[in-house]
Every structure is written in structure tokens, then in C-alpha cells.
C-alpha positions as CSV (number, residue, x, y, z in Angstrom):
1,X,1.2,-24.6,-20.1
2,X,0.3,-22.4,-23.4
3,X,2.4,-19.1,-22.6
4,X,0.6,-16.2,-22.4
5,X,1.8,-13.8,-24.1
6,X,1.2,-9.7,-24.3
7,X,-0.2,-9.8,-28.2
8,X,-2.4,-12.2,-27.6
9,X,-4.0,-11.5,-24.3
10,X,-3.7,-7.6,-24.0
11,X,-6.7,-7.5,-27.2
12,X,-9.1,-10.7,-25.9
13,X,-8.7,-8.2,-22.0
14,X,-9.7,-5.1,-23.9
15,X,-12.5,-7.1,-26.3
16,X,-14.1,-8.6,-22.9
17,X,-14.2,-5.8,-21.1
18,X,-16.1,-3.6,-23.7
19,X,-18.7,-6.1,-24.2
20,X,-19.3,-6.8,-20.6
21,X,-19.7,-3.2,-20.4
22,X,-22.4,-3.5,-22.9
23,X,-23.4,-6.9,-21.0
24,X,-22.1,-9.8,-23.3
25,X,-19.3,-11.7,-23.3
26,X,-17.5,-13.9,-25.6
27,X,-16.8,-17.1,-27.0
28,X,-14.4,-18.8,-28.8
29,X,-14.9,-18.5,-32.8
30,X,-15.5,-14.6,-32.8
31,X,-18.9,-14.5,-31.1
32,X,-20.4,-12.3,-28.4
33,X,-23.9,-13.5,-26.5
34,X,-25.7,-12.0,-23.9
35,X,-24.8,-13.2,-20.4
36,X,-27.8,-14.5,-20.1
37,X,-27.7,-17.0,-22.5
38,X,-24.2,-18.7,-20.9
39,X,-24.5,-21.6,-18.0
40,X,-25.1,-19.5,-14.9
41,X,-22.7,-22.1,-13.2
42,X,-19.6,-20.3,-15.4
43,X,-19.9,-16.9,-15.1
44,X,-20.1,-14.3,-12.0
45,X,-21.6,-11.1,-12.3
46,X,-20.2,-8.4,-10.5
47,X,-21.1,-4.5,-10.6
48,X,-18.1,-3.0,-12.5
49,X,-18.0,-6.2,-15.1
50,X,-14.6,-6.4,-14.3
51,X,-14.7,-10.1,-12.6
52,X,-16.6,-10.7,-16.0
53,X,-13.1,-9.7,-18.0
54,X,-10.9,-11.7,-15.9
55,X,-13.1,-14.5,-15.4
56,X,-13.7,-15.1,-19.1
57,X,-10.1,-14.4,-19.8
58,X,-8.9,-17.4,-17.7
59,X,-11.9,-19.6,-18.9
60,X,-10.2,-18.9,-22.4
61,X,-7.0,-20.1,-21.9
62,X,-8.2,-22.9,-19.7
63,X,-10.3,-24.1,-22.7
64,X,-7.0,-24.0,-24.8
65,X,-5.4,-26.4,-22.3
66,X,-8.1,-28.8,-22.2
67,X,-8.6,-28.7,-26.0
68,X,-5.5,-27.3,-28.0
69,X,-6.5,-28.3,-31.1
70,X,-10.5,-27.3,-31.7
71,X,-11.3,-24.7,-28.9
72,X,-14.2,-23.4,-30.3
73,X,-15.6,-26.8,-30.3
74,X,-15.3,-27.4,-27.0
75,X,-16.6,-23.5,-26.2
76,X,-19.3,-24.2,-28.0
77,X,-20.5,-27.6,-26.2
78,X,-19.7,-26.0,-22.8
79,X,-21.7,-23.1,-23.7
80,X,-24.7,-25.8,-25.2
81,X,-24.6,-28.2,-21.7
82,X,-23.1,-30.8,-23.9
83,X,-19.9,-31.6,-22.2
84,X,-19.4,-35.3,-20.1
85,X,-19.3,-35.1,-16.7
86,X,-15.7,-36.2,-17.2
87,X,-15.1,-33.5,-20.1
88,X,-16.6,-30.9,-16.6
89,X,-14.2,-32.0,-14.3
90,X,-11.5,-31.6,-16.8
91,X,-12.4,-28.3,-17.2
92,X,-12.4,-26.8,-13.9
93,X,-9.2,-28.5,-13.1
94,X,-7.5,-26.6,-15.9
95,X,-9.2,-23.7,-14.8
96,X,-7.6,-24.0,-11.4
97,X,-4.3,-24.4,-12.4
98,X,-4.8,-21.1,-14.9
99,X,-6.0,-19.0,-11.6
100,X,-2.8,-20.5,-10.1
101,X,-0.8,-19.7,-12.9
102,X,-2.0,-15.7,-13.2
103,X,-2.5,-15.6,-9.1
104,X,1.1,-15.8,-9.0
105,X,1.5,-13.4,-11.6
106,X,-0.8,-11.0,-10.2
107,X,1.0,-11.2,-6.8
108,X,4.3,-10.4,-8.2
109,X,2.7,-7.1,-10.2
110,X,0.9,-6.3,-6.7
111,X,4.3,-6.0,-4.5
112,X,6.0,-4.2,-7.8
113,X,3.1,-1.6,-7.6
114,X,3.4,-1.2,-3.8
115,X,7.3,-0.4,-4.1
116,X,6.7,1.9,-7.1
117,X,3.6,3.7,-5.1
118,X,5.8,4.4,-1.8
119,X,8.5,5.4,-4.2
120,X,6.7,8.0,-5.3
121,X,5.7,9.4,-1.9
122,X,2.8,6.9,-1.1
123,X,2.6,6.5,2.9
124,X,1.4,2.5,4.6
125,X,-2.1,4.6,5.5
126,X,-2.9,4.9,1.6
127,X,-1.5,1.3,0.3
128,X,-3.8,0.3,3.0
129,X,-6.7,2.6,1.6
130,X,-6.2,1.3,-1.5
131,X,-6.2,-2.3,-1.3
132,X,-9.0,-2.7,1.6
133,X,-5.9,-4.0,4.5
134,X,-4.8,-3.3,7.6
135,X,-1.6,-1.0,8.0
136,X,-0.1,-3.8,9.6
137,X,-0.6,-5.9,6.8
138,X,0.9,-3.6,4.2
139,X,3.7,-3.2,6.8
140,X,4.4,-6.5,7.0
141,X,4.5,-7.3,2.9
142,X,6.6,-4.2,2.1
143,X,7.6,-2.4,5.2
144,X,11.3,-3.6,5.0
145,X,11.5,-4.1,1.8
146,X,10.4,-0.2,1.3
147,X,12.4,1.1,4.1
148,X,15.9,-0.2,2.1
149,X,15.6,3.0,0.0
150,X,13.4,5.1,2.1
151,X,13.9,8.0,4.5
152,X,13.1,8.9,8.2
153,X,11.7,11.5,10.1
154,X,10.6,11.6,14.1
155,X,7.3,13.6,14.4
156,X,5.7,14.5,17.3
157,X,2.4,15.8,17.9
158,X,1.0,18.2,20.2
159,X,-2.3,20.4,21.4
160,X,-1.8,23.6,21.6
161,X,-1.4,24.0,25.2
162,X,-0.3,22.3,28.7
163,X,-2.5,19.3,29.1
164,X,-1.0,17.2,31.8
165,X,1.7,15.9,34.4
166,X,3.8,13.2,34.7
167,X,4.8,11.5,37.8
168,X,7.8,14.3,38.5
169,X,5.5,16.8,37.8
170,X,6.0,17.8,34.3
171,X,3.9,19.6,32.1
172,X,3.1,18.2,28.4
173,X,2.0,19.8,25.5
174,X,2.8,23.7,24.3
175,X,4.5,24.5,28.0
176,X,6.7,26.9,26.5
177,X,10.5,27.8,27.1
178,X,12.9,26.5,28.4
179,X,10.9,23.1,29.4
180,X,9.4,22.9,25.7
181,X,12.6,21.6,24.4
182,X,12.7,18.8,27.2
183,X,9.3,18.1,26.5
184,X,9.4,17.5,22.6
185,X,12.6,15.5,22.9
186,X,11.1,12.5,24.8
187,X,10.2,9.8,25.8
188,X,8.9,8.1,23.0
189,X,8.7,4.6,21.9
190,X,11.0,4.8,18.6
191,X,12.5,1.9,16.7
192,X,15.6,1.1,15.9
193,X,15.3,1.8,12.2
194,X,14.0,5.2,12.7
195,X,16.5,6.0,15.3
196,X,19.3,4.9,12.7
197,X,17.6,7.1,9.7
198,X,16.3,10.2,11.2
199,X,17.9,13.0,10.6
200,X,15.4,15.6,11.9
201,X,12.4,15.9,14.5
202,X,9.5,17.1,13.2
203,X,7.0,18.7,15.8
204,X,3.1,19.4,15.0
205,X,0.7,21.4,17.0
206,X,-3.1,20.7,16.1
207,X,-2.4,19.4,12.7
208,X,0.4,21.9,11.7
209,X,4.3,21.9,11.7
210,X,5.6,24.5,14.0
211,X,9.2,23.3,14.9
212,X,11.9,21.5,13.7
213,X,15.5,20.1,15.7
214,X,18.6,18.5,14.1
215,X,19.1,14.9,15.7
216,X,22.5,14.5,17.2
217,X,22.9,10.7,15.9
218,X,24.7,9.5,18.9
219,X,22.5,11.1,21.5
220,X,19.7,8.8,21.8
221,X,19.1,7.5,25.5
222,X,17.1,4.7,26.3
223,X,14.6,4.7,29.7
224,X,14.3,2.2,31.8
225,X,10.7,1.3,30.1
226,X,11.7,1.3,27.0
227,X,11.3,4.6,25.6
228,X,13.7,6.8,23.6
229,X,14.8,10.6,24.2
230,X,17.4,12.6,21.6
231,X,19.4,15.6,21.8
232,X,18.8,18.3,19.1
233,X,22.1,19.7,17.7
234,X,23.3,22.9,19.7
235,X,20.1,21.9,22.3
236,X,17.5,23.9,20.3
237,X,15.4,24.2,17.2
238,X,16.4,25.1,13.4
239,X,16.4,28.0,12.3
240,X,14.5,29.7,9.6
241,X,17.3,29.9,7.2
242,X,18.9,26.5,8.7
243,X,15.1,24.8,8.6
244,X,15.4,26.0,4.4
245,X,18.9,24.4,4.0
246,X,18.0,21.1,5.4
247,X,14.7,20.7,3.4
248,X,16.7,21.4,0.0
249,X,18.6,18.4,1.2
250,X,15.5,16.0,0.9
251,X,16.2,14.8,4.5
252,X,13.1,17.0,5.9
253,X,9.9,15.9,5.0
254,X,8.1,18.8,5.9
255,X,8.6,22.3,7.4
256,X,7.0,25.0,9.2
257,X,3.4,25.2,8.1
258,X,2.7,22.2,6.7
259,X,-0.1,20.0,7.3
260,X,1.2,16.9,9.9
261,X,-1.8,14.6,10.8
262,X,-2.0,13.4,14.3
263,X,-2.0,9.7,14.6
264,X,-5.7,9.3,16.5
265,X,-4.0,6.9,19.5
266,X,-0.1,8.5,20.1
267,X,1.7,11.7,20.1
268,X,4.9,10.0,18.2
269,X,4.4,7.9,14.8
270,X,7.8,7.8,12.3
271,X,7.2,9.0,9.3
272,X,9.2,7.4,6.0
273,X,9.6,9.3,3.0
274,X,11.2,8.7,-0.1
């Protein structure tokens, strides 16, 4: 296959997409015609112009495969309804295995992109935004591969005051001293990975930061359902000074006063940083 390379198909990308802004496109030979004008059967129209771009961009090299030697012959007989049916079928064969050929490409930039965007402090909520996917499918293309570099943090969400019981009759929520500790250290549902990375706990109450515990890395406990508790370093929260000192490290995320979203179906999510 012709190789594509950067001079020649970073000017024909920036010459298509100006004139589909103005609503032509272009042929082979130097010439720009309304869209109108072009077999319907060819080209897609699309509200940005964008499929436009790409679509004539592949049709261009597809048309160099087919005919290497006078392309703007052959543009201009597709362009005329002149071609064989033969002469058709060749065509949109080579057209497939251009989309193939740049498909792969493209997929390859995507995952690149992905990595650089969580690098720079992007969260699996806004790769998802941004490419119309589930969470779950971002977290399955990159999670992994994101979480070799990335950092860890337990936060835990609550309301602002004592909303319910358990079974042994403790209170959840903002219950207050000394039960508040024993109530933001567990039991939550925590993966392995996070248990290994996390360094602090992070607790939010309605949307804001309010308290932060050192992890003791060899205190986790595991429950009988499956659920995970820690122990905070010295059995309490960080001080102001010591909440400072850690955050300066790049360890902790966030700190007193920040903004920490609730996730809208648990009061325990991991949250990866960079």
C-alpha cells in the first residue's frame, strides 16, 4: 500500500476541510465542486463537514491504489458515472482496505490520547464524556494500563448527619466522636489495587472534603462478606499541618475543602490520580 505520509496528507486534510466548510469538496487534478454535483452514492453529509474531510481523504488514496498511474482520470470518470461495474467494485474494495489501513491507525492514536488525557489528571467519568462510552468500557481499554503509573486514594462519602443502623445497631453518617472514626473506616467493598496504592482516606460530607486518615498499609481486614475496613495511623485523622505535608507529597489528591463528588449509587468509589 502507497504510504501515507505527514507532507502529503496533513495539506489534502486541511484543503478538504476548508471547502467542505464552504460546502465543496475536491477532486483529483486541483478541482473543488459543489457537493451537489458528486454521485450521492460517494459522499455522506454530516453537520460539522468533518465525515466529509475524512471520507474524501480515504477516497483519495483509495483512487491512488486502484489507479497509480492517472488518478485524476479515474476521479474524473467516477465523478462522470463512467466507471465499469468491474472498475466500481474495484473501487470500494480499495476503499475498504484504506478504512482498514487508517482504522488501525486511528485506534492506536485513540489509546495514546486516553493515556496522555488521564496523565494529565483526566478521571474514567470524563474519557467516557468524551468519547460517548460507558465507564466500564473506558475501564476496560485503559484501566490497567492507566493504573501502572497512576495513584490511589480511598474516598468516602457522607450526609451530613446520622442516617441509619446496621444490624448491631450502629449509626452511619456524621455520628460524631468517638464512633465517627469506626464509621468512616469501614466496611467497604475496596479492590485489591486500591488497597495496595492508597496511601490516604479521603472523607466528603455533602460534596466537600472534611477529613483525612493516614492508611496503616498492613491493617486492612477483610469481613466475612467481602468488604474491607483499615486502620488510620495513630487511630485518628491528620492533622492540619500533617494534612499540608502529605498533600506536598502528591500522594493526597485533595484536602479539606475541596470539592469531592458523591458517586450517585455508593458511599465508597477509589479515586486514581496521577
Amino acid at each position: 500500500m502507497t504510504d501515507l505520509t505527514d507532507t502529503e496528507v496533513t495539506p489534502l486534510r486541511r484543503a478538504a476541510m476548508d471547502a467542505a466548510a464552504a460546502g465543496r469538496v475536491r477532486v483529483l487534478g486541483g478541482h473543488w465542486l459543489p457537493k451537489d454535483q458528486l454521485d450521492s452514492e460517494l459522499f455522506f453529509d454530516d453537520n460539522d463537514g468533518l465525515g466529509d474531510a475524512v471520507n474524501l481523504l480515504l477516497q483519495d488514496w483509495a483512487i491512488r491504489l486502484v489507479d497509480p498511474n492517472d488518478p485524476s482520470d479515474f476521479t474524473e470518470r467516477l465523478h462522470s458515472g463512467n466507471l465499469t461495474g468491474d472498475e466500481k467494485r474495484t473501487f470500494y474494495l480499495k476503499c475498504l482496505t484504506v478504512q482498514k489501513a487508517v482504522s488501525t491507525y486511528i485506534d492506536g492514536i485513540i489509546s495514546d490520547t486516553g493515556d496522555a488525557a488521564m496523565i494529565c489528571g483526566a478521571q474514567i467519568a470524563d474519557v467516557a464524556s468524551a468519547m460517548g462510552i460507558t465507564r466500564q468500557g473506558v475501564q476496560k481499554r485503559w484501566g490497567r494500563r492507566a493504573r501502572g503509573w497512576m495513584k490511589a486514594a480511598v474516598v468516602i462519602f457522607r450526609p451530613d448527619s446520622s442516617y441509619e443502623f446496621d444490624d448491631s445497631g450502629r449509626s452511619f453518617g456524621e455520628v460524631g466522636v468517638p464512633d465517627q472514626y469506626d464509621g468512616d473506616r469501614g466496611w467497604w467493598l475496596i479492590g485489591k489495587e486500591v488497597r495496595a496504592r492508597a496511601r490516604y482516606a479521603v472523607v466528603g460530607v455533602n460534596g466537600t472534603v472534611q477529613r483525612v486518615y493516614e492508611i496503616d498499609a498492613d491493617s486492612w481486614i477483610r469481613s466475612e462478606n467481602g468488604k474491607w475496613q483499615f486502620r488510620a495511623v495513630d487511630d485518628r485523622p491528620l492533622t492540619e499541618e500533617e494534612i499540608s505535608a502529605a498533600y506536598a507529597t502528591g500522594y493526597l489528591p485533595m484536602v479539606p475543602g475541596n470539592s469531592c463528588q458523591t458517586h450517585p449509587r455508593a458511599a465508597y468509589r477509589p479515586h486514581w490520580f496521577p
